[in-house]
N, C-alpha and C positions, 0 to 999 in steps of 0.2 A: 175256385174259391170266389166269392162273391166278392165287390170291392164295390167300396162307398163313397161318392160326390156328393163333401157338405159344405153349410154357408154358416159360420157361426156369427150374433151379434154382440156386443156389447155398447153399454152406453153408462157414461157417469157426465161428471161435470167439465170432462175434458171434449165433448162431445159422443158421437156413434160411432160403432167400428165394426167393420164385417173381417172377416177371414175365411178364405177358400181354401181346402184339402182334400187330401183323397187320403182313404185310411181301409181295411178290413174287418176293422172291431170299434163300431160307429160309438158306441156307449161309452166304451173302454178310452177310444179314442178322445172323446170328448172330459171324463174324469181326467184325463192326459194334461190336457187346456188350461182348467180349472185349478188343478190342483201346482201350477208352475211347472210342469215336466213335460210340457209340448212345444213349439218352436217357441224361440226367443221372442217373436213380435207377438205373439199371447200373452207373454207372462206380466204379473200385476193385477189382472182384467177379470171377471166374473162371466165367463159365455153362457150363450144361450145359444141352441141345434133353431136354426130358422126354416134350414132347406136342405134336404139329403137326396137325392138319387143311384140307384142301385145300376151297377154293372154286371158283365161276367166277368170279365179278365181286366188287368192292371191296365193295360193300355187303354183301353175303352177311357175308361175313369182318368186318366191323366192326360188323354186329349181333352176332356170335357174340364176339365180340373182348370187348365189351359187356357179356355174359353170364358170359362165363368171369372176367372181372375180378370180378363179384359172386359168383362160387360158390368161396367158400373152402373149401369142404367139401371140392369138390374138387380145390381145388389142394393142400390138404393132405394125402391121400390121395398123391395122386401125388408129393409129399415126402417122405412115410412110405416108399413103395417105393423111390425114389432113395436112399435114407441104407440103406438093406437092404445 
């Protein structure tokens, strides 16, 4: 089963906010976010899918899940283009 490595954004007047996950049902997952039934540091927030990458297997995707949570460089980058 395929598994999915995403970067969600959000931005109001509290400033920008990214979020990293790994999920199998990328859409589904992201309705999840949006509608307050995904992790508790989403809820309140309006997201937006900025960046997904596909795996084969679970572990793939939650070493990479892993990574991207510690590279702010580049989740800021990709916040900078969204707010464009």
């Amino acid at each position: 089963m395929a598994c999915y490595v995403y970067v969600l954004g959000s931005g109001d007047k509290g400033g920008f906010r990214t979020y990293v996950g790994w999920t199998t049902g990328l859409e589904a997952r992201l309705e999840q976010h949006n509608s307050g039934k995904g992790a508790r540091s989403t809820r309140g927030r309006s997201w937006q899918l900025l960046y997904a990458e596909r795996f084969l297997n679970r572990g793939e995707a939650m070493s990479r899940e892993w990574r991207l949570k510690r590279d702010r460089e580049f989740r800021k980058r990709l916040g900078l283009n969204w707010q464009d």
